[in-house]
N, C-alpha and C positions, 0 to 999 in steps of 0.2 A: 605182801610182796614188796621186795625192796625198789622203789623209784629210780630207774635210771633213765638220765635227759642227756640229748647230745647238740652241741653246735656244728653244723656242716656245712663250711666254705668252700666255693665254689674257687681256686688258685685261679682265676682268670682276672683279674684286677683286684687294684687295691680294695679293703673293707670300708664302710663308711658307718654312719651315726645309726644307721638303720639295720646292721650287722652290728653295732654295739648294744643294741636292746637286745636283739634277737638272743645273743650271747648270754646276754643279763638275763635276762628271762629264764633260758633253761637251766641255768646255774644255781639260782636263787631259790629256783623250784627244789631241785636237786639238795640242793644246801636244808633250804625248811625243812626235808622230810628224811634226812640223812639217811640220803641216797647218792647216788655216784653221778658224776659230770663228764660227760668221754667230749673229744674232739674227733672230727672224721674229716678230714682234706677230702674233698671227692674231685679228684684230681684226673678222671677219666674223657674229660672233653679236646681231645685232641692236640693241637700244636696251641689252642688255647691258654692251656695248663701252664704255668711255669712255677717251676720252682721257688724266684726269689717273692711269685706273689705267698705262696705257700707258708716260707719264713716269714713273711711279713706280718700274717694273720696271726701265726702263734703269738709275735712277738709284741701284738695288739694286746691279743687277750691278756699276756700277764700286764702289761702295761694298764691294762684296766682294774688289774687284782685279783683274776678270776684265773684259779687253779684247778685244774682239769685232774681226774684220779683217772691215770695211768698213760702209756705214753703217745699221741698222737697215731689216730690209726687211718692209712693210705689207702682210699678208694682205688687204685692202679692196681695194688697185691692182689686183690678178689675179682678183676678181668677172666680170667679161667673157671671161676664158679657161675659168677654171670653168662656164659658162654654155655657152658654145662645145663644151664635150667631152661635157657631156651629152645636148647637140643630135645631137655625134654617135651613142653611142650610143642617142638615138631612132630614129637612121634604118638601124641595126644591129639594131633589134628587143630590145634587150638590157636598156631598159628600162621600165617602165611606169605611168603614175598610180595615186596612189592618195587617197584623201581617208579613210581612216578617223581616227579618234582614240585614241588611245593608252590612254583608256578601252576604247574598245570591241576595241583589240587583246587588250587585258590580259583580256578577257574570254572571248575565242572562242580564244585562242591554249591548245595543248593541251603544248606543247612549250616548257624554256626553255633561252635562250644566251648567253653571255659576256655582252651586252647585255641581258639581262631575256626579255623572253615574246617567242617566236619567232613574226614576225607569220604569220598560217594560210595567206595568200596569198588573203583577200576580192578583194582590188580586180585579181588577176593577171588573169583572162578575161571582168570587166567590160565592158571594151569600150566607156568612154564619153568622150566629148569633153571634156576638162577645161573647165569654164566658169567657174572661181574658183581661188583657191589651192591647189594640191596639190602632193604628196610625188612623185619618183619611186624609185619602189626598183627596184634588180636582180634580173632573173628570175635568181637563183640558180642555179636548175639548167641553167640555157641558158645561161649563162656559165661554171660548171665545164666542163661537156660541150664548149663551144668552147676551151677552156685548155688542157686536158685537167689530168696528174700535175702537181704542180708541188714546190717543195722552197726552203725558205731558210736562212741560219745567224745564229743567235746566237751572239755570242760568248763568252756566257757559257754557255749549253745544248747549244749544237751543230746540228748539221743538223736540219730538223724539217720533217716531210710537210703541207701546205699542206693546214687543211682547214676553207675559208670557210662549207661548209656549214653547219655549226654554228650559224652566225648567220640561216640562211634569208634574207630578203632585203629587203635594208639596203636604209636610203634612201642615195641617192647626192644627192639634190636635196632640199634641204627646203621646207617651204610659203613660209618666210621668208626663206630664200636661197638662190642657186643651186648650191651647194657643201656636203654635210655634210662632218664629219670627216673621216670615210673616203675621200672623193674630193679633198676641199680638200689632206688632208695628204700626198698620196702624189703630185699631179699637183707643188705647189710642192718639195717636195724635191727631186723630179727638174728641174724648171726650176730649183733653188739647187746644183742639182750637188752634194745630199748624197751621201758616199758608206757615212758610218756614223752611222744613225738611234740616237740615245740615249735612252732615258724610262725611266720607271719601269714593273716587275714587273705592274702591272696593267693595263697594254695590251700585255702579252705578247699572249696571244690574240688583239689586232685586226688584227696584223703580218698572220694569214691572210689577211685580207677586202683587204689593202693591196697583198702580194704577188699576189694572185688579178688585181685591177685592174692593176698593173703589166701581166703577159700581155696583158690586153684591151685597151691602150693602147701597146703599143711602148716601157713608157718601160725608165730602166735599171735593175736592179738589186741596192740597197745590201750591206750587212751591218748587223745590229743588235746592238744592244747592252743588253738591259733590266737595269735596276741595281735594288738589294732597294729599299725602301720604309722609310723615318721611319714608327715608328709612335709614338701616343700611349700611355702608363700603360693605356687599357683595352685596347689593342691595336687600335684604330682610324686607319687614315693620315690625316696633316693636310689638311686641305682648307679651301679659303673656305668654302667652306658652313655649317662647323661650326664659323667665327672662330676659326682656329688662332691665334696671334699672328702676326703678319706683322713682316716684315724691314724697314718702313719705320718703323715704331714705334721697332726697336731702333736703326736706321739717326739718328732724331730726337732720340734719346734719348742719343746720344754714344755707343754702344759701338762698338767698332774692327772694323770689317766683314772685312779682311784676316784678324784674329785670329779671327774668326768662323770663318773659309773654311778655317783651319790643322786646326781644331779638328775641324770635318768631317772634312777631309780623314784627319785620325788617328783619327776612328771615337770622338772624345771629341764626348756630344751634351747638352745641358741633359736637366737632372733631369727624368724620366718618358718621357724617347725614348729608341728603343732602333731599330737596322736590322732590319728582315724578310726573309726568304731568297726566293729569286727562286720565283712560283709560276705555278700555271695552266700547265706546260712540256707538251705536246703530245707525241704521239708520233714518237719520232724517226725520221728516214728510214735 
């Protein structure tokens, strides 16, 4: 089976050193086993989104030397298929509204999950006709219970027993679009014919809730692959949130994006980054 790996930015801030491995990483994979490199903009999070982050991301990557086979594909186009699966699963029973606030989760929730406070399941046997925006989430336990065992590999960890429980039950549908994470990024892989999902150590964990939906949907398959995490001097991974420096800055500023990408690659990283060991590993099957 021919290897296909994808990068997938998030157009909501600039990329930083820790979107530059992530990138290296699938590519390289992709590249050893000549296989294909896709890029996928998931550009579906609201007034978030912008465009010039969007151009900016592309214009990293080749800045870094890394050439993508074929042409940049837009998470916004597939809004109506995303829309469409969770219609079905309405009429599967599998999932169902909710309108609380993530206050008032954080408040009555007793349990917590990879994700934060594990919502209590207020709105599960509500029973009311959505009349305004709301969330839908998976009745969790009615979609293990129809999946049944399940099992995936990393390949860095190894085989690992599938267990979405953890998370109680995600939204699959947000107030604001038709698609969260968890259903946007498992439904497009399988329509991009990924075959080996790349990211970082800290959606180790979400793989459960990803492989669980696979079952529920017929789709294929993958293997993964989670790579350790850039951390900063306090031990914190870079993030936009917390204005890591970004690759476009160094990108504008004339340093050689190629030498950048070598430098990764050999595990030499600017002063106060260091790599993190792969964590959150599940128990294995």
């Amino acid at each position: 089976m021919e290897t296909v790996t994808r990068f997938a930015p998030s157009p909501n801030g600039p990329l930083h050193l820790g979107h530059a491995l992530s990138a290296i990483v699938a590519h390289d994979l992709a590249r050893e086993r000549d296989g294909r490199f896709l890029v996928r903009i998931e550009d579906i999070d609201g007034a978030r989104s912008r465009a010039e982050f969007a151009e900016a991301a592309l214009a990293d990557l080749a800045w870094l030397g890394l050439e993508r086979d074929g042409d940049a594909i837009r998470q916004s186009d597939r809004i109506a298929a995303h829309a469409a699966v969770i219609e079905g699963l309405k009429a599967r029973g599998l999932v169902y509204p909710c309108r609380c606030t993530r206050a008032e989760i954080a408040q009555a929730s007793r349990e917590s999950g990879p994700d934060g406070p594990v919502y209590p399941g207020t709105c599960r046997h509500a029973r009311f006709e959505p009349d305004g925006p709301v969330a839908w989430r998976l009745d969790m336990a009615k979609a293990v219970a129809e999946a049944g065992p399940l099992t995936w590999f990393d390949e860095l960890a190894g085989e690992q027993m599938a267990r979405p429980e953890l998370f109680g039950d995600v939204v699959l549908a947000r107030k604001d679009a038709p698609g969260s994470y968890h259903l946007a990024v498992t439904l497009d892989d399988a329509v991009d014919g990924v075959t080996l999902v790349t990211r970082g150590a800290d959606l180790f964990a979400s793989t459960h809730v990803h492989r669980l939906l696979q079952a529920l949907l017929g789709l294929p398959v993958p293997r993964w692959h989670h790579h350790a995490l850039l951390l900063d001097e306090s031990g914190e991974k870079l993030a936009k949130r917390r204005g890591s420096p970004s690759l476009a800055d160094r990108r504008l500023a004339g340093e050689d994006g190629s030498q950048l990408a070598a430098n990764l690659r050999a595990g030499r990283f600017p002063q106060g980054l260091a790599l993190s060991g792969l964590a959150n590993r599940s128990e294995k099957a």
